[in-house]
C-alpha positions in Angstrom: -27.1 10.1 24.1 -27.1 13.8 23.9 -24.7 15.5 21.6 -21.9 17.7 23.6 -21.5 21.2 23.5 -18.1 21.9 22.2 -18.1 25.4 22.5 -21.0 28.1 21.8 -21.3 31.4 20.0 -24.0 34.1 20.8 -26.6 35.3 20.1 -28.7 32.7 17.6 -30.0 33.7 14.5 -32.4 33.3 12.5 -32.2 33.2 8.5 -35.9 32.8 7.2 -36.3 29.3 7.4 -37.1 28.8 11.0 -35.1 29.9 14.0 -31.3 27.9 14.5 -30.9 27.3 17.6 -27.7 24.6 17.4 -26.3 23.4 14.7 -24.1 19.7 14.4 -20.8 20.1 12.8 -17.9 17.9 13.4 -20.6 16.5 15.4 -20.3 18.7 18.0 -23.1 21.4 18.6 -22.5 25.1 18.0 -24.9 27.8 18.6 -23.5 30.1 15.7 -23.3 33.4 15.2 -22.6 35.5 11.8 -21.3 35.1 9.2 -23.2 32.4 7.9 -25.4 30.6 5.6 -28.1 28.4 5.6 -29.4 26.7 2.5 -31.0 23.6 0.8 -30.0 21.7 4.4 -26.6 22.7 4.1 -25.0 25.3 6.1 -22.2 27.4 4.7 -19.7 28.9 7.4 -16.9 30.8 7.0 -13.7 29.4 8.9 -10.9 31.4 8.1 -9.7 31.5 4.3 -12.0 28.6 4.1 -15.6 27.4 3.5 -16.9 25.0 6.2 -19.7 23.2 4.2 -22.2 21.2 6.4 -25.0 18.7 5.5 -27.1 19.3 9.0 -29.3 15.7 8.5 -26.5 14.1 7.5 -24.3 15.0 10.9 -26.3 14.1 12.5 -26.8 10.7 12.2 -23.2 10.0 10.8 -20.6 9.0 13.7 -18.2 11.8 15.1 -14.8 10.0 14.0 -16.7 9.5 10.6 -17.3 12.6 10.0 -14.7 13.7 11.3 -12.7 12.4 8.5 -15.1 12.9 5.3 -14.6 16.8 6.4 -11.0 16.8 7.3 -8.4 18.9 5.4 -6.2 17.4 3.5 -2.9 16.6 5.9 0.3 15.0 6.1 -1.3 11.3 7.2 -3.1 11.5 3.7 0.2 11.8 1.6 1.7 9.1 3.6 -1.3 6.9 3.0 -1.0 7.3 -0.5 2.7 6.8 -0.6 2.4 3.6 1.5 -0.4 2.0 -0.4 1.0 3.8 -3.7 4.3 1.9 -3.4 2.3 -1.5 -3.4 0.9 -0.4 -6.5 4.2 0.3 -8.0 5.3 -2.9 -7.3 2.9 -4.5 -9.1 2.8 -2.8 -12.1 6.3 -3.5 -12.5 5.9 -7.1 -11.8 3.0 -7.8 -13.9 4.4 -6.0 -17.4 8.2 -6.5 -16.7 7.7 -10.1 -18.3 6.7 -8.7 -21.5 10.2 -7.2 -21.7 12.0 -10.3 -21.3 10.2 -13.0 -23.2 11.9 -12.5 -26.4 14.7 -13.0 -24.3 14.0 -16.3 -23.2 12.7 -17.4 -26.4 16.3 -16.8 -27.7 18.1 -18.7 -24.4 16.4 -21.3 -23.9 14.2 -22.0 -27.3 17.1 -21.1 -29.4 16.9 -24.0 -32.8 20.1 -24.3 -34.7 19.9 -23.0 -38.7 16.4 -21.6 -38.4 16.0 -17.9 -39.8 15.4 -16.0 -36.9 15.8 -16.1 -33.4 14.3 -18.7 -31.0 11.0 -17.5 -29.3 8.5 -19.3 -26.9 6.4 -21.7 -28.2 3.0 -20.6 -27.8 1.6 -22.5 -24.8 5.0 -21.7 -23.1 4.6 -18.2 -24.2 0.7 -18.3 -22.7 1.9 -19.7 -19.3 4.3 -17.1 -19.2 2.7 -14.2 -19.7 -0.7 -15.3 -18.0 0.3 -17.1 -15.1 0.2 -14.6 -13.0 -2.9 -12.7 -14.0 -4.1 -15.9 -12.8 -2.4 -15.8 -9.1 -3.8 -12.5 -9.7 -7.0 -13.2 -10.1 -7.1 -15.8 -7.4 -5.6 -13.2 -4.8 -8.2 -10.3 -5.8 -11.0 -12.8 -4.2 -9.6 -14.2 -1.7 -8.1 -11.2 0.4 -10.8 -9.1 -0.9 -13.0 -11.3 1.1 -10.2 -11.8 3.8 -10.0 -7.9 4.7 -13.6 -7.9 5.0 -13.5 -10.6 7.9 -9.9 -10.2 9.7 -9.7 -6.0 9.1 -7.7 -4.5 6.1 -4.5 -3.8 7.7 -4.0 -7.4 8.6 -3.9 -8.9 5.7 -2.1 -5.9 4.4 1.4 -7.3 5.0 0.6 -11.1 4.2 0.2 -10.0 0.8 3.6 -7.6 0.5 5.3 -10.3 2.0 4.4 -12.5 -0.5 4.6 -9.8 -3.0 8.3 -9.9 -2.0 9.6 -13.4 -1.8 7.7 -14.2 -5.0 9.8 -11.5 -6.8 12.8 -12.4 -5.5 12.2 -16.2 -6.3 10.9 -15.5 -10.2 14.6 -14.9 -10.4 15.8 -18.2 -9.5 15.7 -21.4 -11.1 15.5 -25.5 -10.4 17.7 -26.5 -12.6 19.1 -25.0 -16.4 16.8 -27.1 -18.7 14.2 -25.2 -20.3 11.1 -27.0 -18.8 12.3 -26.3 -15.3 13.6 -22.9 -15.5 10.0 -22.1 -17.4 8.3 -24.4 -14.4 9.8 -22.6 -12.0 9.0 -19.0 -13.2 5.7 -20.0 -13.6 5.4 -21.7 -10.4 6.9 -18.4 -8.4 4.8 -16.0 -10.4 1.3 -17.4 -10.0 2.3 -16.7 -6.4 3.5 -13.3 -7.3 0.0 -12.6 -8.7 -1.5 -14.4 -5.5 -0.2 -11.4 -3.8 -0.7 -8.8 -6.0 -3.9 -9.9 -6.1 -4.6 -8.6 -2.5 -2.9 -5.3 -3.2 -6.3 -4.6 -5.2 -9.4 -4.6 -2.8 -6.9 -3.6 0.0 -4.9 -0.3 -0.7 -8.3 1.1 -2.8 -10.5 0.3 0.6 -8.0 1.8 2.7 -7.4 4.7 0.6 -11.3 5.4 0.5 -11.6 4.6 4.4 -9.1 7.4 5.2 -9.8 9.7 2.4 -12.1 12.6 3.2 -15.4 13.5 0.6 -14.1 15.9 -0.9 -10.6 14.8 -2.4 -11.2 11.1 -2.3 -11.4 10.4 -5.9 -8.2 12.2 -5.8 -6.4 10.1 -3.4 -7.5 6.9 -4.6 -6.7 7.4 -8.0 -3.1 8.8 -6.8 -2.5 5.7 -5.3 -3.7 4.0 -8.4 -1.6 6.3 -10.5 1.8 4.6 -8.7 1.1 2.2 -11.6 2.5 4.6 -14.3 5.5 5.2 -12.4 6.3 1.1 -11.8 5.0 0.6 -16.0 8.2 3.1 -16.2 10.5 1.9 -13.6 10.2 -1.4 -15.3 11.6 -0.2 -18.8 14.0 2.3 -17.2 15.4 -0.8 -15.3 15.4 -2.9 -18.2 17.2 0.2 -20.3 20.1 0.3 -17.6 20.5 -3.2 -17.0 20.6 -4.1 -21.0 22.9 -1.3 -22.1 25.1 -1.9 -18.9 25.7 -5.9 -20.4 25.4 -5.1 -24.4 28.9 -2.2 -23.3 30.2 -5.2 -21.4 29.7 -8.2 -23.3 30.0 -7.1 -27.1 28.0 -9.7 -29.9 27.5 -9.6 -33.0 23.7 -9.8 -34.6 21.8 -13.2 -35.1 22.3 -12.9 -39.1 25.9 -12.8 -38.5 26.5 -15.5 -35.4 23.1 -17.3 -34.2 24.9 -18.8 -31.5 27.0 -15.8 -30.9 24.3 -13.3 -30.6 23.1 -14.7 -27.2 25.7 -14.1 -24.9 26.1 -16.9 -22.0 26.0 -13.4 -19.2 22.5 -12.6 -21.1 20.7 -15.6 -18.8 21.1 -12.9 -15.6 19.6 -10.2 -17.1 16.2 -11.2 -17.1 16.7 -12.3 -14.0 17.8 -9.3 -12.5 15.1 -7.5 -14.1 12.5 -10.0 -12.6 14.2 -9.8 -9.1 14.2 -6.3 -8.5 10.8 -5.8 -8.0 11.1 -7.0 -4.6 13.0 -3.3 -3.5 10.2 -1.1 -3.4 7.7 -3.8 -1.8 10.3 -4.0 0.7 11.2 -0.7 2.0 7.4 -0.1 2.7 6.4 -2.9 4.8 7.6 -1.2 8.3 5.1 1.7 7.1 2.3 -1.0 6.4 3.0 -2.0 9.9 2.6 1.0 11.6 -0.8 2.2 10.2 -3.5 2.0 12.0 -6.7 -0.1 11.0 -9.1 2.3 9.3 -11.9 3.3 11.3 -14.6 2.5 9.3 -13.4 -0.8 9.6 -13.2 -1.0 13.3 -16.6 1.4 14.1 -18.9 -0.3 11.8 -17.3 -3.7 11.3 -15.5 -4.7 13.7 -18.3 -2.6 16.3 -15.2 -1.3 18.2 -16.5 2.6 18.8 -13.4 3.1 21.0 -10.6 1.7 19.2 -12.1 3.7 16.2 -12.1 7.0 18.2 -8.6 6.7 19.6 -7.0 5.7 16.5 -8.2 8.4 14.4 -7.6 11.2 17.4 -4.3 10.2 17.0 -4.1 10.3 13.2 -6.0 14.0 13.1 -4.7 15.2 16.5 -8.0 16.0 17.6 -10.2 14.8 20.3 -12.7 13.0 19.1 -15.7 10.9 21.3 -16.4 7.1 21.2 -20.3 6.8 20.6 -20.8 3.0 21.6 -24.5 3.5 21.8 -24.9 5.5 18.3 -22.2 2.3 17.0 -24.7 -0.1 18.8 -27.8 1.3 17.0 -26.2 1.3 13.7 -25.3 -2.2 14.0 -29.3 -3.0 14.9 -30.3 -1.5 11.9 -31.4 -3.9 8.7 -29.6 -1.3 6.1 -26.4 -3.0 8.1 -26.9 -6.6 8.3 -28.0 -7.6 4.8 -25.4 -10.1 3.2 -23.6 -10.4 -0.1 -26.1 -12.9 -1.3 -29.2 -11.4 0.2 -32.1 -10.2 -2.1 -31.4 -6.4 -0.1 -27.8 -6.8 -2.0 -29.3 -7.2 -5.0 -31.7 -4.4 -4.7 -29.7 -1.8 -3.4 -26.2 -2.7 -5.0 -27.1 -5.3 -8.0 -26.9 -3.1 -10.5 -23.7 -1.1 -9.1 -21.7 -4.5 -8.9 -22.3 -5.9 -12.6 -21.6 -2.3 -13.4 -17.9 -2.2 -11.9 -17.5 -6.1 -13.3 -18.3 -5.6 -16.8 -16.6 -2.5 -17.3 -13.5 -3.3 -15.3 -13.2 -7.0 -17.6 -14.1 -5.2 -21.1 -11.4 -2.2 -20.2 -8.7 -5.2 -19.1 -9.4 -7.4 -22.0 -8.4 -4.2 -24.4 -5.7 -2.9 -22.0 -3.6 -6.2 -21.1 -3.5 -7.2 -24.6 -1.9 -3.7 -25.6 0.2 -3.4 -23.0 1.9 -7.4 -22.3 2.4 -7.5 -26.5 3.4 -3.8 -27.1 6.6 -5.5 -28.6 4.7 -7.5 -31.0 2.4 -4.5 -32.5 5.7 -2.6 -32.7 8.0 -5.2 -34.3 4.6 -5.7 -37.0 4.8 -1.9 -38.2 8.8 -2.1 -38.1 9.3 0.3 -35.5 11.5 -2.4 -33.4 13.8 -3.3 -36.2 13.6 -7.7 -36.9 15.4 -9.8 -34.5 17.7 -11.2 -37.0 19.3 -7.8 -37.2 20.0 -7.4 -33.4 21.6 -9.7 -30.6 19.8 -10.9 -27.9 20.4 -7.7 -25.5 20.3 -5.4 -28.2 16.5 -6.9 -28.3 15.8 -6.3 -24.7 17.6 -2.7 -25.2 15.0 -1.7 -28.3 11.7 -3.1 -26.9 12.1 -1.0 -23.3 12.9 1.6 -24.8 9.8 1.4 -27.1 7.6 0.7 -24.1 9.4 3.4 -21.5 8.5 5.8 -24.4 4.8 4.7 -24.2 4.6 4.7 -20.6 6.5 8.7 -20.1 4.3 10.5 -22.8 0.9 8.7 -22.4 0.7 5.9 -19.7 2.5 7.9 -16.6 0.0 11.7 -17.9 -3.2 10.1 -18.3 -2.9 8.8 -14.4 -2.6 12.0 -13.6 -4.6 13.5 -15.2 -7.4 11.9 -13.5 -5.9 12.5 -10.3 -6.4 16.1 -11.1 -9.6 16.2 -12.2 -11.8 13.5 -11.5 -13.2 15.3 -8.3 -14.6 17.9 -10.7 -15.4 16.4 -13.4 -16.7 13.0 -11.6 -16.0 9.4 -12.4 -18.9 9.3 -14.6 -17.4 11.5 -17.4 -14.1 10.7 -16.8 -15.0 6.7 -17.6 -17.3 7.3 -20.4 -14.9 9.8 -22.1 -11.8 7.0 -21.7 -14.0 5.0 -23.1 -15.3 6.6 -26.2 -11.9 7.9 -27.4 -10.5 4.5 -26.9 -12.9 3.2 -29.4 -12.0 6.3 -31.9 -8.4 5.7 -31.8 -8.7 2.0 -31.9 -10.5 1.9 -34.8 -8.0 5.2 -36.5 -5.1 2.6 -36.3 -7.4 -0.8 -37.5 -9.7 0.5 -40.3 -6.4 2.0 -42.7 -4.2 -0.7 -40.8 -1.9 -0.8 -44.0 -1.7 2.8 -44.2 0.2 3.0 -40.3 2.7 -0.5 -41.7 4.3 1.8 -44.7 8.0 3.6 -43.1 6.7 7.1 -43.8 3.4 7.0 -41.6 5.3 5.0 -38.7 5.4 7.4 -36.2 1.9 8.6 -36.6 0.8 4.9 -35.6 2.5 5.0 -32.4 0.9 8.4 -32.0 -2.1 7.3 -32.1 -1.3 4.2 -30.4 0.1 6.7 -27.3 -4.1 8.4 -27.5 -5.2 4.9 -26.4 -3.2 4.6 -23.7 -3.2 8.1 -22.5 -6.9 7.7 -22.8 -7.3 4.1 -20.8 -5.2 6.4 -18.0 -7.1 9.3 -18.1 -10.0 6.7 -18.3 -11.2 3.3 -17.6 -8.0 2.2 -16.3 -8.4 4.6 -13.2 -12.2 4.8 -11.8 -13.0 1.3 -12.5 -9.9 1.1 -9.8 -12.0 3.9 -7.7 -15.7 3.3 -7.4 -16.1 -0.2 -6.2 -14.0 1.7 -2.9 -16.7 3.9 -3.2 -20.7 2.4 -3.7 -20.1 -0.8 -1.4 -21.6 -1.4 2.4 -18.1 -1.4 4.4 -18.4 -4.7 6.2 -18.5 -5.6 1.6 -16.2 -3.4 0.9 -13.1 -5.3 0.1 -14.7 -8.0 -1.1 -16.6 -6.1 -3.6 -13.9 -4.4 -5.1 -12.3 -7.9 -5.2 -14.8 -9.3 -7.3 -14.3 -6.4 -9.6 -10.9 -6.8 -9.9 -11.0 -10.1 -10.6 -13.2 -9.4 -13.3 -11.1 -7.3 -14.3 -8.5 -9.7 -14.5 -10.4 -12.3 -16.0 -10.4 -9.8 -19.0 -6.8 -9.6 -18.8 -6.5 -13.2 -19.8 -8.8 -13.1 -22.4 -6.7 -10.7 -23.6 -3.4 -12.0 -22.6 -3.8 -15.5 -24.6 -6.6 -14.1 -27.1 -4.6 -11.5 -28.2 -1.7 -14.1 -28.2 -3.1 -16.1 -31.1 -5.4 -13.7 -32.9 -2.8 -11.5 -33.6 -0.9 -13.8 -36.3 -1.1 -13.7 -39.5 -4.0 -14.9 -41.6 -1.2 -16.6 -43.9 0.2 -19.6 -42.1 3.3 -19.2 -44.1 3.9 -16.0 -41.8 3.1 -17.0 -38.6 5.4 -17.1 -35.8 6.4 -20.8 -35.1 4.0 -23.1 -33.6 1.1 -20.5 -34.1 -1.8 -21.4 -36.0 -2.5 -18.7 -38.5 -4.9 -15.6 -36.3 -7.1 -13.1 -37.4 -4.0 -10.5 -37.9 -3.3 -7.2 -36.1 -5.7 -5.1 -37.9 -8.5 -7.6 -37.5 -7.3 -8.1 -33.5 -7.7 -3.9 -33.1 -11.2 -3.9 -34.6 -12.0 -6.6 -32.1 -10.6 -4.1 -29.2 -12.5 -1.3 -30.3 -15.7 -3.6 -29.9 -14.4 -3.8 -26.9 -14.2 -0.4 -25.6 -17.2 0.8 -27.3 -19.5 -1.7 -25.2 -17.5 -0.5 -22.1 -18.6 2.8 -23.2 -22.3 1.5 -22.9 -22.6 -0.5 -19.9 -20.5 2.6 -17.9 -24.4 3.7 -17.4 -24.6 1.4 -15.2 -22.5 2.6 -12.8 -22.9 5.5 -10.3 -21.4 9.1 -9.8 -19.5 9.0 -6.0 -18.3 12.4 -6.4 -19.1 14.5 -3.1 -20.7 12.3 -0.8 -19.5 10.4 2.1 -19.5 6.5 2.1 -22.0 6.4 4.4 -24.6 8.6 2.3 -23.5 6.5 -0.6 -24.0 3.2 1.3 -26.7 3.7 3.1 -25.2 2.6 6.2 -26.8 6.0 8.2 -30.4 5.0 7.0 -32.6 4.0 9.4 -36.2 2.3 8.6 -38.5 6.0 8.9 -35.9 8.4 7.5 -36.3 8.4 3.7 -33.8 7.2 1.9 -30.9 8.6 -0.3 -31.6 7.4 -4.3 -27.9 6.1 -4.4 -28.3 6.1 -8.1 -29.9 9.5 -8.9 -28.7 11.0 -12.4 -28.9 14.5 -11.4 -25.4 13.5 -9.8 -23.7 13.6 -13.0 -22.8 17.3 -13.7 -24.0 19.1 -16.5 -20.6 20.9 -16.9 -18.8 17.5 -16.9 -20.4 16.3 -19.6 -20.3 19.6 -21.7 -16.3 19.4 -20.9 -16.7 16.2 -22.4 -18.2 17.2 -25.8 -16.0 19.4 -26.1 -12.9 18.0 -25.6 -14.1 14.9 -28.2 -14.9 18.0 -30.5 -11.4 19.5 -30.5 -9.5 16.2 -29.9 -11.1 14.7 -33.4 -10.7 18.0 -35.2 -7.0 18.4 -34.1 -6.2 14.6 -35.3 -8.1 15.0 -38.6 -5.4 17.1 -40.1 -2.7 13.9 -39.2 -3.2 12.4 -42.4 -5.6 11.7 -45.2 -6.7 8.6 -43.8 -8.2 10.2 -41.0 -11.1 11.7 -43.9 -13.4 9.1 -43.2 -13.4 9.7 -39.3 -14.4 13.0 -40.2 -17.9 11.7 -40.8 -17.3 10.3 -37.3 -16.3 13.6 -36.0 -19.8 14.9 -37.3 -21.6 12.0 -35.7 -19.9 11.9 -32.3 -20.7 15.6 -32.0 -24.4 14.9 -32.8 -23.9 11.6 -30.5 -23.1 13.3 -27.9 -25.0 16.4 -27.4 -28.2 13.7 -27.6 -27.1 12.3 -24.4 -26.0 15.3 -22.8 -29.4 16.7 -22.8 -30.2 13.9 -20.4 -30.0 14.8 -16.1 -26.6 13.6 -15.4 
């Protein structure tokens, strides 16, 4: 089929390298006139305050509604996007760490033991099930509507799984019966479920995202709608804040040393319930907007092999006119670069590598970032920054821990989002993961090494410092791109079901660390263990162990490619055809230079601003000498 001539400009030049007769932009043709620029294949246009930047072999081969969108300014539809699948994401963050500010309250409900010391708690298999269950569901929903989205289209399964999302929420709150067993049944039962569809959330709004992104702000976008996880990690404690102090004006008790009975008011039972239940709000008031988008084109040109349905709906979305190749979709679809399967040896060849890359590094950064965030409380109440539960009531308890963890989430969790948002189109995903990474590892093993220093009353509040770097880090970080690239690397008709298996990964690490963490971090004396917990390997020993953790993230990041600036078809390979050579999907020379300079430095000033924090931090200044030298080794290789 020959390419339309859209509209024409006279007369044609000629710049050196050959005489330009028509040039495919938009995938329309254009014979140009000045200004303009041709070099290395890419031609360089000015369009009013803009730069119209255009990789000639690359338009054309790729499909006009394609293109279309990889060169697109940003618009209104993309905001919208991003709200819609960034509300999903808020959900679930609130879901998944609300728990951990409610299980001490349950502990002291329904666990309570008359004449014991301190207040009741979970015993630890209940305490497991808890806060694990629905990581599992999780886990569970990450594969299975990862690989549903790449067989029935992503936007429907999109509401099965906010649907779910919403009825699961609402049930965590109820309960069959008031014994413990079935109260803790029932929340378990509700919130595997509750994962299930959170799960789906995952491989969906990321693929979407990426589908309706265009090259040049994608990371951007996808991470935004990743970053909606800050905001529901702070809804969650805010929530908990209002709903706590609005009980502990109304119902007055004294502390557990004074009344153990007393201290748990019979009214405390609704507040974790309302906290629980109100997680459903935001996943409702988006679904209508769920509804109403459109199925991505990607999806419906090169999946579903639908050229006109792919057209229209993205006319519609730009306001644009835009043409339905059938016989350029037909000829794609022919090609072996677009048939290969998830278990083929091609797979393996041409994405192996990528996919254990985004496993690994997705489960070793979950392992480390679960286990801080779901037992927060428990580091806190260890260096005494949450005073002991015997001095407090029950909703007092609830009061002190969210407000520990809202504190976290405002001045490290909720900037480090966005601070990738900002930057991780400049500086790539690379850099951005293997920095996260590294400083990870530092801080983890600042608070570990001189754990007893950080437990003395003076030196508190530089431990939670710290503590904020990791987080702040795992933001600006791991916890971000390994959420971005497998909606990036994969074939689209593997798409979603990629970035499922990553996520589950992912998740998998999130119950190692949910129950690891659970028992390691008790005391190596068994007279100081909480009850029914056989004596760990302590906190300090537990953040060595992270650090481990993070530094071998750190490593097998190498593994994983740099998406910055290329379309998903360039990165793919869905475009290549058996004589055109093809792109190296894996070449170094993608990772910038000036990324990874930015990158030296900021370890550079980072470690010598935290040296001066205290005297402890002397033998990381050895460290600081060493990560310097570390890192300007590997900088001098081409990425």
């Amino acid at each position: 089929m020959s390419p339309r001539v859209s509209r024409s400009f006279s007369p044609p030049i000629s710049h050196g390298e050959g005489h330009l007769k028509h040039l495919v932009t938009d995938s329309l043709v254009y014979v140009p006139s000045p200004p303009l620029v041709l070099k290395a294949g890419y031609l360089y246009r000015s369009v009013g305050r803009g730069l119209l930047v255009v990789d000639i072999a690359m338009a054309g081969e790729q499909l006009q509604v394609l293109n279309a969108l990889d060169l697109a300014k940003t618009q209104w539809y993309h905001f919208t996007a991003i709200v819609i699948a960034g509300m999903g994401f808020f959900t679930d963050a609130y879901d998944l760490f609300s728990i951990s500010l409610v299980t001490k309250l349950l502990g002291r409900i329904y666990y309570h033991v008359d004449g014991a010391a301190k207040p009741g708690i979970l015993p630890p298999n209940v305490s497991a099930a808890v806060n694990g269950v629905a990581l599992c569901g999780t886990l569970a929903g990450q594969l299975f509507f990862g690989w549903l989205g790449d067989k029935m289209g992503r936007k429907s399964v999109y509401g099965m799984t906010l649907i779910l999302m919403v009825v699961c929420s609402i049930a965590s709150g109820l309960s069959f019966g008031d014994e413990p067993k079935a109260v803790i049944a029932t929340l378990c039962f509700f919130r595997f479920w509750l994962g299930f569809g959170i799960g789906g959330d995952y491989p969906l709004s990321a693929t979407i995202m990426s589908e309706y992104a265009n090259k040049k702000t994608r990371g951007a976008f996808i991470a935004a709608v990743f970053a909606m996880q800050g905001f529901g990690i702070l809804a969650g404690g805010i929530v908990s804040l209002i709903v706590s102090a609005a009980f502990d004006h109304k119902f007055k008790a004294p502390s557990y040393q004074l009344d153990p009975v007393g201290s748990t008011v019979p009214q405390a039972d609704y507040i974790w319930r309302i906290i629980l239940m109100f997680g459903a709000v935001p996943a409702g008031l988006t679904y209508y907007w769920r509804m109403k988008m459109p199925e991505t084109a990607r999806y419906t040109a090169l999946v579903a092999k639908n050229a006109k349905k792919a057209a229209a709906d993205m006319s519609k979305v730009l306001q644009v006119d835009i043409e339905a190749e059938e016989s350029k979709v037909e000829k794609l679809a022919t090609e072996p670069t677009n048939s290969f399967g998830l278990f083929s040896k091609e797979f393996a060849k041409r994405h192996g590598l990528h996919l254990i890359g985004t496993t690994t590094t997705w489960f070793l950064l979950d392992i480390a970032f679960y286990s801080q965030n779901l037992f927060q409380k428990d580091i806190f109440s260890a260096i005494g920054w949450i005073p002991k539960a015997e001095t407090m009531n029950a909703v007092q308890e609830v009061y002190r821990i969210a407000k520990a963890q809202t504190l976290i989430a405002l001045c490290s969790t909720v900037p480090g989002y966005w601070f990738t948002v900002a930057l991780i189109d400049y500086m790539g995903r690379f850099a951005i993961q293997l920095m996260g990474f590294f400083f990870m590892t530092v801080f983890m093993f600042a608070l570990a090494i001189p754990y007893h220093h950080w437990t003395l009353k003076p030196n508190r509040i530089g431990f939670v410092v710290i503590y904020s770097f990791t987080f702040f880090f795992a933001n600006f970080g791991p916890n971000a791109t390994t959420f971005v690239v497998p909606a990036e690397i994969f074939p689209a008709r593997l798409r979603s079901t990629c970035h499922g298996i990553s996520a589950a990964s992912g998740k998998a690490g999130a119950i190692i660390g949910a129950f690891g963490f659970l028992y390691a971090a008790q005391n190596q004396d068994k007279t100081k263990t909480d009850a029914g917990y056989p004596p760990g390997i302590g906190v300090k020993n537990s953040l060595i162990v992270l650090g481990v953790v993070n530094f071998l993230g750190m490593l097998f990041t190498f593994l994983v490619p740099e998406p910055k600036g290329k379309s998903l078809e360039e990165l793919t390979g869905e475009n290549d055809q058996e004589d055109r050579p093809q792109v190296d999907q894996q070449s170094p020379s993608t990772r910038t230079g000036p990324a990874t300079i930015l990158v030296i430095l900021t370890t550079i000033t980072s470690l010598s601003l935290l040296s001066p924090l205290s005297s402890l931090l002397s033998p990381p200044r050895a460290l600081k000498s060493g990560t310097a030298l570390f890192l300007c080794s590997f900088s001098k290789l081409p990425f």
